[in-house]
C-alpha positions in Angstrom: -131.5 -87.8 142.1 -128.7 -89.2 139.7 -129.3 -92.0 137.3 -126.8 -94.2 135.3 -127.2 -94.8 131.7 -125.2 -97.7 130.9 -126.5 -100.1 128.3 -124.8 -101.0 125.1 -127.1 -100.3 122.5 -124.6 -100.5 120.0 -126.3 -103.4 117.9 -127.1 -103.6 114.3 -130.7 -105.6 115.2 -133.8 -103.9 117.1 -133.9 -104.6 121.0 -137.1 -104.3 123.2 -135.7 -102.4 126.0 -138.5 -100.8 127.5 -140.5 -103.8 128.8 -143.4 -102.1 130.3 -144.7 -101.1 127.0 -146.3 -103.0 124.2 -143.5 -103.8 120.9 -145.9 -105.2 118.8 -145.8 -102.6 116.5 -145.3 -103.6 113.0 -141.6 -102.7 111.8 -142.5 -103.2 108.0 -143.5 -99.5 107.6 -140.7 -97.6 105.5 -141.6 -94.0 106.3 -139.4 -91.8 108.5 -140.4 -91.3 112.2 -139.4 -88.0 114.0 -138.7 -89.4 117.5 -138.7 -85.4 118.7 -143.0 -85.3 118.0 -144.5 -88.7 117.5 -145.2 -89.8 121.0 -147.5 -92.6 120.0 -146.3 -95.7 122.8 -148.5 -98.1 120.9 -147.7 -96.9 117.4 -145.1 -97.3 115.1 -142.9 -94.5 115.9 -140.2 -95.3 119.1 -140.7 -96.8 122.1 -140.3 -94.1 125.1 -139.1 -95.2 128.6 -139.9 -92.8 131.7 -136.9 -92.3 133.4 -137.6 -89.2 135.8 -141.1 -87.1 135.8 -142.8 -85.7 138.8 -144.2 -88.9 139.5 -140.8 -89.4 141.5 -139.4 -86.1 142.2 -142.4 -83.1 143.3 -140.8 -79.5 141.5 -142.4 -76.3 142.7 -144.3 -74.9 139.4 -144.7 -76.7 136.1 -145.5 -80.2 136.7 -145.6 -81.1 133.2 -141.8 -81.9 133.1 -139.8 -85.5 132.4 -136.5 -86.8 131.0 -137.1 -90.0 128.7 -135.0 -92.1 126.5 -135.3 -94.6 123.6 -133.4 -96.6 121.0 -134.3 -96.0 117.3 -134.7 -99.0 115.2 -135.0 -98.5 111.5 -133.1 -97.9 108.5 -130.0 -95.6 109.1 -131.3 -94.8 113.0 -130.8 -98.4 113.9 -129.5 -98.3 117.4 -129.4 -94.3 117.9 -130.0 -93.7 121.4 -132.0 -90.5 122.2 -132.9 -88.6 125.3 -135.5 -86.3 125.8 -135.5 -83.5 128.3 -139.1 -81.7 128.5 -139.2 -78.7 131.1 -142.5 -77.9 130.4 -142.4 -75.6 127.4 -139.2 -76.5 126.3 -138.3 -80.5 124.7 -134.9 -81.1 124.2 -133.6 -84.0 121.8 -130.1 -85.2 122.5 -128.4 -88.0 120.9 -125.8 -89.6 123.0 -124.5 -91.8 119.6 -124.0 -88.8 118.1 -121.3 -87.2 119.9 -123.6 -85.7 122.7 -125.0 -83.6 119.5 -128.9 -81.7 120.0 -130.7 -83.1 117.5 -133.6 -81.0 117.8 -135.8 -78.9 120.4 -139.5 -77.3 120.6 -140.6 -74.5 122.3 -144.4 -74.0 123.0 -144.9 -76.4 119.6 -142.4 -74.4 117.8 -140.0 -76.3 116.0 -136.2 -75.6 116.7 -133.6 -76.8 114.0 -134.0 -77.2 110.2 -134.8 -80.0 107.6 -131.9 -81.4 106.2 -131.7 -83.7 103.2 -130.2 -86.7 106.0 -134.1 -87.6 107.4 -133.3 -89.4 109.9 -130.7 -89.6 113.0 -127.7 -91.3 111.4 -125.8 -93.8 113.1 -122.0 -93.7 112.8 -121.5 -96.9 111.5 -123.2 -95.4 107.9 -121.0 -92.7 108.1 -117.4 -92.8 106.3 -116.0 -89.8 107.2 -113.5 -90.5 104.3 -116.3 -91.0 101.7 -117.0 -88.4 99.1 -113.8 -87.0 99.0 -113.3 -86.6 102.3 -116.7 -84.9 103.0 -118.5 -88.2 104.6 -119.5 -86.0 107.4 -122.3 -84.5 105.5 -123.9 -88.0 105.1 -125.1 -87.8 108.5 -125.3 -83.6 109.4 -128.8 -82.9 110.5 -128.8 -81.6 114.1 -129.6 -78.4 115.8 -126.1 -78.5 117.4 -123.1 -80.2 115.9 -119.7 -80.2 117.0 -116.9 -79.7 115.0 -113.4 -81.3 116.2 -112.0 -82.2 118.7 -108.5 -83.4 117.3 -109.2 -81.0 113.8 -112.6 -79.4 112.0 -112.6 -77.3 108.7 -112.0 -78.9 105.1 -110.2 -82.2 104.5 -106.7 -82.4 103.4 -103.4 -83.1 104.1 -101.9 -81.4 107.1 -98.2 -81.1 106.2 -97.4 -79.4 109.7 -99.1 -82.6 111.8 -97.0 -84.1 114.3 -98.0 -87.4 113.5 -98.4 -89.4 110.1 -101.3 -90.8 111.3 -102.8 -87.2 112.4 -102.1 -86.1 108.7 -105.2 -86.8 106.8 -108.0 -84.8 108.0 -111.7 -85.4 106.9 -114.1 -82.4 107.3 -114.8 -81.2 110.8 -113.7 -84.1 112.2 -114.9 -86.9 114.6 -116.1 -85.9 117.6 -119.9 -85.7 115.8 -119.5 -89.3 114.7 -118.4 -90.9 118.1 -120.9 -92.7 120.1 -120.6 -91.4 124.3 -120.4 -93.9 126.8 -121.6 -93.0 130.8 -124.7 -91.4 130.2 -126.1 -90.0 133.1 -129.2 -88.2 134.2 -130.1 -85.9 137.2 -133.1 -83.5 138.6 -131.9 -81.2 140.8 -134.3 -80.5 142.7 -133.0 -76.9 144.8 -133.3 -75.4 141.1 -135.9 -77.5 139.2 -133.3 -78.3 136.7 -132.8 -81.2 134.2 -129.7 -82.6 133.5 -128.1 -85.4 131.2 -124.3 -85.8 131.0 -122.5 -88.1 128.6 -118.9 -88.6 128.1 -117.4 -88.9 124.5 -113.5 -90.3 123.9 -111.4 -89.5 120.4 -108.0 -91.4 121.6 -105.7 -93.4 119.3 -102.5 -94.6 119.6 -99.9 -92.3 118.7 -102.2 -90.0 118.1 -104.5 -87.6 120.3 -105.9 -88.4 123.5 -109.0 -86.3 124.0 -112.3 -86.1 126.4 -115.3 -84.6 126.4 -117.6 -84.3 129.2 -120.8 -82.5 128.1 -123.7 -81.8 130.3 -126.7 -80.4 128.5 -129.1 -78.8 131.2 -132.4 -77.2 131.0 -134.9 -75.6 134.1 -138.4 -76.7 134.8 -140.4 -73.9 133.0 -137.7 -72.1 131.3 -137.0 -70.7 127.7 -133.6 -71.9 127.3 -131.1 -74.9 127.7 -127.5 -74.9 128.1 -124.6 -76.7 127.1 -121.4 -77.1 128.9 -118.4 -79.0 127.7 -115.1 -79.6 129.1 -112.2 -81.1 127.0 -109.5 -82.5 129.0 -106.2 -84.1 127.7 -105.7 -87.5 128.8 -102.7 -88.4 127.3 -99.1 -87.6 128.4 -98.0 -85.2 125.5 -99.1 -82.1 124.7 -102.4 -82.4 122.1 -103.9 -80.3 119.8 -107.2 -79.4 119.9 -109.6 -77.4 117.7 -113.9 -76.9 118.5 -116.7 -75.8 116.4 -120.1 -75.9 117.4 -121.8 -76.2 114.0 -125.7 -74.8 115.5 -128.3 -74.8 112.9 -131.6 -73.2 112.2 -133.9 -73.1 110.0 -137.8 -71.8 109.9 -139.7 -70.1 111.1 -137.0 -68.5 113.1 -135.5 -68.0 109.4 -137.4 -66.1 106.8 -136.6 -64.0 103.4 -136.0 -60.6 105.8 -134.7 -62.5 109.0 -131.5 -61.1 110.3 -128.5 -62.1 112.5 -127.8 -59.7 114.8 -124.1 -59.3 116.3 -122.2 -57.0 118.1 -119.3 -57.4 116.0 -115.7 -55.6 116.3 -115.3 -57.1 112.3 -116.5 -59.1 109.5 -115.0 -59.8 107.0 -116.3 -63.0 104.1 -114.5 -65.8 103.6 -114.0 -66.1 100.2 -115.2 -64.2 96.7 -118.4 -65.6 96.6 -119.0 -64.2 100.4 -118.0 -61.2 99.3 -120.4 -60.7 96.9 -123.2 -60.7 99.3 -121.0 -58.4 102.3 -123.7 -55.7 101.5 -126.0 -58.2 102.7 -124.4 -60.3 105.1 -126.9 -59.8 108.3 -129.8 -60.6 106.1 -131.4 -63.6 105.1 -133.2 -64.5 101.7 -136.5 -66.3 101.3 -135.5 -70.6 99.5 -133.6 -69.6 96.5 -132.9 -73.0 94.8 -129.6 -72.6 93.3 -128.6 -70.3 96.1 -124.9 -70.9 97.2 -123.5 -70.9 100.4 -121.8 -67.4 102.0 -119.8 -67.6 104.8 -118.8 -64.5 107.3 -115.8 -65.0 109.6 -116.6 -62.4 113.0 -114.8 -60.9 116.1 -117.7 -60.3 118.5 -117.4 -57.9 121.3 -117.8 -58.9 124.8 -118.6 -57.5 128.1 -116.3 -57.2 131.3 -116.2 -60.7 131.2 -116.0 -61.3 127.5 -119.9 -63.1 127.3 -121.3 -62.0 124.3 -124.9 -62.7 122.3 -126.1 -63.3 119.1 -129.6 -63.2 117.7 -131.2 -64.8 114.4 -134.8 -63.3 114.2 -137.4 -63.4 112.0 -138.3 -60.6 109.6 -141.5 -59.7 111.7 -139.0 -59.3 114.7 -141.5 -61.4 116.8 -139.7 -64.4 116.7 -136.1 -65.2 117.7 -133.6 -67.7 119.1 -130.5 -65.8 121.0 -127.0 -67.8 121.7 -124.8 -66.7 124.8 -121.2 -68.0 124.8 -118.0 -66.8 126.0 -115.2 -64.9 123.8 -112.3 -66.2 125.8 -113.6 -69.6 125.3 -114.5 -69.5 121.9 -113.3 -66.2 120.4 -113.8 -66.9 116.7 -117.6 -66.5 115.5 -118.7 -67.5 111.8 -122.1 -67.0 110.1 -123.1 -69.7 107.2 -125.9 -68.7 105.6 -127.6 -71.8 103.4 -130.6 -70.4 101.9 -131.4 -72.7 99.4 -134.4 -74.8 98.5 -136.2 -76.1 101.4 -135.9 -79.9 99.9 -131.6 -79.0 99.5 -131.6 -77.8 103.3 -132.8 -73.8 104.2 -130.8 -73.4 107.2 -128.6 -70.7 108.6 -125.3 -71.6 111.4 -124.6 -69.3 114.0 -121.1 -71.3 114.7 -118.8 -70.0 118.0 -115.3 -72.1 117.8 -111.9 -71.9 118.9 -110.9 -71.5 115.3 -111.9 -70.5 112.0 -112.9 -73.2 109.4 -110.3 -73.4 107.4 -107.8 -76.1 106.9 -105.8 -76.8 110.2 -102.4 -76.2 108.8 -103.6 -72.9 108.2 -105.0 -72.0 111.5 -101.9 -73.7 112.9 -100.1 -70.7 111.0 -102.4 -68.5 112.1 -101.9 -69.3 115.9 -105.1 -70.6 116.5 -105.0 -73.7 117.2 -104.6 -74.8 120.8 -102.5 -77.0 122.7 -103.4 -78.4 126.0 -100.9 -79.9 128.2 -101.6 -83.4 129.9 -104.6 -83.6 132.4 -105.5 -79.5 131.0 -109.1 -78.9 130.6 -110.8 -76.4 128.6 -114.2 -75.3 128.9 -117.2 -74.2 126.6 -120.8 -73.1 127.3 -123.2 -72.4 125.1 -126.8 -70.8 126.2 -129.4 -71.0 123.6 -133.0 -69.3 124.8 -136.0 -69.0 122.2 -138.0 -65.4 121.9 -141.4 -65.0 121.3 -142.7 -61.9 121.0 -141.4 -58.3 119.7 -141.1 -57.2 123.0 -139.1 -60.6 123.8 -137.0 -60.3 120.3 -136.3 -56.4 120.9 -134.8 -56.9 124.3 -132.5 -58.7 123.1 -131.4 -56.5 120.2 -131.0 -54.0 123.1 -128.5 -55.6 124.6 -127.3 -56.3 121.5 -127.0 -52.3 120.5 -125.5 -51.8 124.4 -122.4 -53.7 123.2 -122.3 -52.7 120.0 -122.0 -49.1 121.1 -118.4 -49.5 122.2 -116.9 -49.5 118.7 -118.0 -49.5 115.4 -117.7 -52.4 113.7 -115.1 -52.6 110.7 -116.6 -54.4 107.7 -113.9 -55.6 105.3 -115.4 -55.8 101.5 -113.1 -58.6 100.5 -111.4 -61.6 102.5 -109.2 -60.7 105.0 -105.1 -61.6 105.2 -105.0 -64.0 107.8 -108.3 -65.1 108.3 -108.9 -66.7 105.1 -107.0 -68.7 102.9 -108.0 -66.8 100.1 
């Protein structure tokens, strides 16, 4: 079964759109709702709408499986649409308004993503990208997943080397995370009990970059994992830059003071002094440190025969991890960000695959890592993300881990290195 998705729910006033359920709620209540866990109908949290379950469509196995969707309606979240994709196990939050971002998932009522200082789902329309200096994007950075792009990502600045005026000022990481998808679609597929929602997002100006993403966020009935697949295609008529970063995010209790990121690496190096000072250190995590500031680790992972790769973050126990499979070929730059500060400033850590490293995109440019797509070319990106419970779980992975590692020994530079860093 396919289902269209097509409503405008771009308004700045609260809409009943469900009509089968009560909305008498009272919307007076200033407390933050977490649309991933309050499932109240009746309540005051959002208003969920069935749109698949196996009510309609009979899946071998797990029968507690369904795909919903809602429309948030207060403060900030006003008018952030939201699909939920439950397997079984496994809930998936995805937010359509934001860029076909992940806003959060669960598996087995363990919580997958982090607490940042932005609450709530933020709609676009409070985000000014060129706020703050140019760092607007952080106004509204709270998700799981977050891409990074698709025109530019990395700091803002002036882009001396851009091949348009209006290309020239970049904001940090770009748009794509702030640009609401249109043609949201949902599908079972029944022959292998997956779940599927599909949403497609344009950054297009005139004069300027014409670029589409077509991302389809999947999951199986009964499954440990979901996966994401995008495809960028050029749909202008000149040849178009194009830089991707998927910002993933993850905080306890997958992260701990002892958890480590695990990654068969070819080199690390830090991006800047005050990565450096920590490159003893860089595959461990520390307990909240207020004060703590941010360390960054720019990677070259190795790949197998096809160049797929994983990565690991696990808990210091080692009964307890989330692994991330991607492709080298498609996204052969890797960086760590490791945010262990106080819990209330944001204790995350980003396990980030990208096209590019993060810095300024007149540097990459110079670096030769920035690519161009021709008119009607397409590039593709998967991510799989799978959650680990158990040591036995968590040390399988490390051994496949190890297995790659053990064709070359990684080269750990102590200081930034020429060409990856502007530093």
């Amino acid at each position: 079964m396919a289902q269209r998705h097509d409503h405008d729910h771009d308004h700045s006033h609260d809409h009943d759109h469900d009509h089968s359920h009560d909305h008498s709620h009272d919307h007076s209540h200033d407390h933050d709702h977490d649309c991933g866990h309050d499932h109240d109908h009746d309540g005051d949290g959002p208003h969920w709408q069935e749109l698949a379950g196996p009510d309609e469509v009979k899946l071998p196995g797990n029968h507690d499986w369904g795909i919903r969707w809602t429309v948030l309606e207060e403060g900030t979240s006003a008018g952030v649409e939201v699909f939920e994709l439950k397997n079984g196990p496994l809930t998936v939050w995805a937010s359509p308004t934001r860029g076909m971002g992940i806003w959060k998932a669960e598996y087995k009522g363990i919580p997958i993503g982090w607490d940042s200082p932005v609450r709530r789902l933020t709609h676009p329309r409070y985000v000014d990208l060129k706020s703050r200096n140019g760092l607007g994007f952080l106004d509204g950075f709270n998700e799981l997943l977050c891409r990074c792009g698709m025109a530019f990502n990395g700091p803002p600045g002036h882009d001396a080397g851009a091949k348009s005026p209006i290309e020239s000022d970049l904001t940090l990481h770009g748009r794509i995370a702030n640009l609401p998808a249109h043609d949201r679609e949902i599908d079972v597929e029944e022959k292998t009990s997956t779940l599927r929602l599909t949403g497609i997002v344009d950054e297009c100006t005139m004069f300027g970059p014409q670029l589409r993403l077509e991302s389809t966020v999947r999951t199986a009935v009964g499954s440990n994992a979901f996966e994401v697949t995008d495809e960028v295609t050029n749909v202008g008529g000149s040849p178009t830059e194009f830089q991707m970063l998927y910002h993933n995010n993850f905080g306890e209790p997958f992260l701990d003071g002892g958890a480590k990121i695990l990654c068969p690496s070819a080199e690390v190096a830090p991006r800047d002094k005050r990565a450096a000072d920590g490159i003893s250190t860089y595959d461990t995590c520390l307990e909240p440190t207020p004060g703590y500031a941010e360390q960054v680790y720019y990677y070259r992972l190795i790949g197998d025969e096809a160049g797929e790769t994983v990565v690991l973050l696990r808990n210091a126990a080692g009964d307890l991890g989330l692994s991330l499979r991607f492709s080298t070929r498609q996204l052969p730059c890797f960086v760590t960000w490791k945010c262990t500060q106080s819990e209330r400033d944001g204790y995350v850590v980003g396990l980030e695959p990208a096209t590019n490293f993060p810095n300024h995109k007149s540097f990459e440019r110079n670096m030769g890592r920035v690519i161009s797509l021709e008119p009607g070319q397409t590039y593709t990106m998967k991510l799989k993300f799978a959650i680990h419970t158990s040591k036995q779980e968590v040390s399988a992975v490390e051994k496949e881990i190890a297995q790659l590692q053990s064709r070359q020994q990684p080269v750990i530079h102590q200081q930034p290195m020429k060409g990856w860093s502007v530093e």
